[in-house]
Each structure stands twice: as C-alpha cells, then as structure tokens.
C-alpha positions, 0 to 999 in steps of 0.5 A: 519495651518491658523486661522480657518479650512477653507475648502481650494482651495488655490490659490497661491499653485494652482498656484505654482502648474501650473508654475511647469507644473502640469496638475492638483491641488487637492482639499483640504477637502471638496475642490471644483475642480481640476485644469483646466489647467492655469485656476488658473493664470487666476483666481488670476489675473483677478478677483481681489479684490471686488468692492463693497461698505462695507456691511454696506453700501452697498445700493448705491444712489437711482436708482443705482444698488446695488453693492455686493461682492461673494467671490467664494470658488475656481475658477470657475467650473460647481457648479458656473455656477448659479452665471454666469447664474445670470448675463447672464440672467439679473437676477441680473440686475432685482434685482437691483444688481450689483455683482463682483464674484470674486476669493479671492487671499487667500480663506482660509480667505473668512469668516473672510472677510465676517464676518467684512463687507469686502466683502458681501457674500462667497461660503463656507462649513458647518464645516466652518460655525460651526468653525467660529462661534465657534470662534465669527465670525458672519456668517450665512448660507443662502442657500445650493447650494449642498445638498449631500458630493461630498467628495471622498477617490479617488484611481487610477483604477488600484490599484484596490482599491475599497472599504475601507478595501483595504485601510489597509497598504496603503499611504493616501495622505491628505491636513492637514486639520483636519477634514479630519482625522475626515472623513477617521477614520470613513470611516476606522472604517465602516471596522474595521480599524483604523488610525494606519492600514493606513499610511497618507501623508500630501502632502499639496493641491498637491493631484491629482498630487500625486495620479497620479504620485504614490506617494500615494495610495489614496487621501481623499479631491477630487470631483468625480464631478470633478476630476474624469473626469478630470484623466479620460480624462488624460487617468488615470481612478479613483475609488471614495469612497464616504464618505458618504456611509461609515459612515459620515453623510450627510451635505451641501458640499457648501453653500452661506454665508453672515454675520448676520450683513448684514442679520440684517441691509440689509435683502432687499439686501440679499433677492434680491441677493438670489432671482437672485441665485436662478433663476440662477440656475434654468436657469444653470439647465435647459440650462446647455450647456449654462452655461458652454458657460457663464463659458467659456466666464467669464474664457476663460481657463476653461476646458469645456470638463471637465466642460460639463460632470461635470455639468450633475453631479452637477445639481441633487446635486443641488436640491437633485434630484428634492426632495428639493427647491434649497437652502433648509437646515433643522435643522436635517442636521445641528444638526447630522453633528455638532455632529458628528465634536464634537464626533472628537472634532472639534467643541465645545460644545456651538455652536447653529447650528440654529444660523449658518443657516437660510431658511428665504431668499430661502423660500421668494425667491421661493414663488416669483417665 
C-alpha cells in the first residue's frame, strides 16, 4: 500500500473527499482527526513545502534565527495548538528558531523525508517509529505529546453498539492499515471473538462518511477527541470503544521526531526546538481558548466549535492527567507495545526500541524551566 505503514491523514483523499461535498473524513489507524470542513483544501494549499535549510545545515548565519521544518501528521487540530502556541507566545522566537509548520502534500512519506534530512522534525505515531527503523530509517523519538491511544472502534449510537461482543456478524469499516487488524483482533478476542466473527470493509480513509451514511456498522481508526464531537454536532451521536480497555496495550498515540542525524550533529537545535514545544504547550493547556483562537487564525476554516470541546479532551492526554512531565516516555511503554506488533508480526525481531526514543531533550527542556 505505501513503503512503510504510516499511520495516514492523507491529504489528497481528504481532499477528494470535500470536493464530493462529504462533511467528513476519517482517520486512518492511529490517524489524527476528522475533516473539519474545507480545512484540508486549505491545508494542502497554504502550507506548502518547508523552507528550512536541510538538517544538515540547519544553523543559519550568526545572529539569524534558526530555520526548522515540523512536518505535521494531518491538518491542524486542538493537539497542535502547542506548535501555534510556540509561535504566538514568542517561544520559539526566544529560542532562536524560526519554524514553518506545515502540512506535507502526502504525510504518509513524512518519516523518510525526516530521515534523509529533508525536513527536521514530524508528528509521527509509535509503530511508525518502530517500522521505520526496522526498516533503516534513522528516526528517533523525542517527546511524546499523547501519552494515552485516542484510537476507538466508533459505532453510531443508534445501533446500540456498545461494547465488542456486539460486534459478532458485524461490517467493521478499516483503512487497510495493517495494524489496524492487529487492534481489532485483540479487542475481538477480549470477547471471545475472532476476525472470522466480523465482516471487514476496507472503506480506505472514507471512515466517517461510511459510518454515518450506514455503509458499516462500526469504524476502528477515529478519535473520540475528535470525531465524536464532530458527528454529535452533525446530530449522529456515536459510541467509542477505546481499544485500549480491551486488550491493546498502552502506547504514546503521538510523538515529536527528528532524525538521529539531527540528534548527533545538531543537538543544540533540537534541544532549543524542544524547549519552545514544551512551553507552548504549557501556555495551550493553560489559555486553551486562546489556543484555539491561534489555531483559527493560522487556519481560518478550522472548525472551532469542534476544536473548543476537543482541546478540553486532549489537554489531560497531554500530561496523563498532570502524573507525567509533558513529553516523557519510559522504556516499559516502548518495549510492551513492541512486543505486542511483534506477537502480530508487524515488526520484527531486531529491532531495539531504546534506540527509537529518547528523554534526553524533554528532561533538559523542563529543568529549564
């Protein structure tokens, strides 16, 4: 399907997806949001390709600000209002960077662009991590921004669908990703069930439109930080099962990457880059009304009655509910899920999961602060 299994917000189906008038667009996997409507045109067309320098050389001339590329995972939602944040604030300013947040015209090749240098940092998910390096790609993750899944099996409220045994004889709407089936045969299996019990659908990353126009039963792959809210105020109330009460284990559901080149070469920029994150996302959890105003005004089009409830969703996710630093990952977390992609064999053997993350970076950024 692609080279590596990216989680994917895929743009050009988004977009596809708007011009036929559908009022939504799911995610795929681990995929971030919904569709706010004619957010995605707006995306593709004014976020453009980075401007920074390579990340070989990414220091500029003495007294310049710094110049970095953050490829985002999807366009932009309340779980980026950090990286806006960032920039209203002045933090990255104070750093001495100059960022361009931007939306890749195809996320799906976000890590192999980080990995050769062509942009500096990505939103990324952890099996992507763990696939890219299984696959030689040099990425490294160095923060986690969610620190719970937001992944859901959704089902409309009215089919009563509630928890996974219902889900026997039922058409399942995935996006072909393969860990996906690894998700819902384990959520299956937490009943009794197996794959076989279930009908699946590959309805591509057309998951909401084909849950709410009956085509499915159920969907796995959208955000009940997101999606939910957006079929309730379309008048079609959902139900989420969250996978991770029913057997997967728990992992990070975003993270900040860079390329252990950067890391190696150009730690002071990395570090700074980390320092203005963190702080932003501080001020986004302590203003998030205006978080979202910053959201709205970098992408007019964003949905900001969706995005106001959703932020009050997100924010906990952020820090775990106030029990961990922003951006903290442990090696426990990294290990079990990789282990649990290997038990479906989605990764392989040889891959050391303390090479595909590291603390370094957000443990400096918060003694600093």
């Amino acid at each position: 399907m692609h080279t590596l299994i990216f989680r994917q917000h895929w743009i050009v189906v988004a977009v596809a997806a708007l011009l036929a008038g559908t009022l939504f667009a799911g995610c795929g996997g681990n995929a971030a949001t919904g569709t706010p409507a004619g957010s995605a045109a707006t995306a593709t067309t004014s976020a453009t390709a980075p401007a920074s320098a390579p990340a070989g050389s990414p220091a500029g001339t003495p007294g310049e600000a710094t110049k970095v590329s953050i490829a985002l995972d999807w366009y932009p939602w309340s779980n980026h209002t950090g990286l806006y944040m960032a920039q209203s604030t002045g933090a990255f300013a104070d750093q001495g960077i100059e960022p361009n947040i931007y939306v890749p015209s195809d996320p799906t090749t976000a890590l192999q662009l980080v990995a050769a240098g062509q942009d500096d940092f990505t939103i990324s998910y952890q099996a992507d991590v763990l696939i890219a390096r299984q696959q030689g790609l040099d990425v490294v993750s160095i923060a986690a921004l969610v620190q719970h899944p937001l992944n859901t099996i959704m089902t409309l409220q009215s089919s009563g669908i509630t928890e996974p045994a219902q889900l026997k004889g039922k058409t399942i709407g995935m996006a072909g990703v393969p860990s996906d089936d690894a998700l819902l045969k384990t959520v299956l299996q937490s009943a009794g069930l197996t794959l076989d019990d279930v009908k699946t659908v590959n309805v591509g990353f057309d998951l909401m439109p084909a849950l709410l126009g009956k085509r499915v039963d159920a969907i796995i792959g959208a955000y009940y930080v997101h999606e939910a809210i957006l079929a309730q105020q379309q008048g079609q109330p959902v139900n989420a099962i969250n996978v991770a009460d029913f057997g997967v284990p728990d992992y990070y559901e975003l993270l900040l990457v860079t390329s252990g080149e950067m890391i190696r070469d150009h730690a002071d920029v990395v570090q700074r880059v980390v320092n203005a994150v963190v702080a932003g996302y501080a001020a986004a959890a302590a203003n998030p009304d205006e978080a979202i105003d910053q959201l709205v005004k970098a992408y007019p089009e964003t949905d900001a009655a969706v995005e106001r409830e959703g932020i009050k969703l997100i924010i906990p996710m952020w820090t775990d509910g106030g029990k961990v630093p922003f951006g903290s990952q442990t090696e426990e977390r990294w290990t079990s899920y990789a282990d649990w992609l290997r038990q479906h064999d989605i990764l392989a053997g040889d891959v050391d999961v303390t090479k595909a993350f590291t603390n370094t970076f957000i443990e400096h950024a918060h003694m600093g602060h």
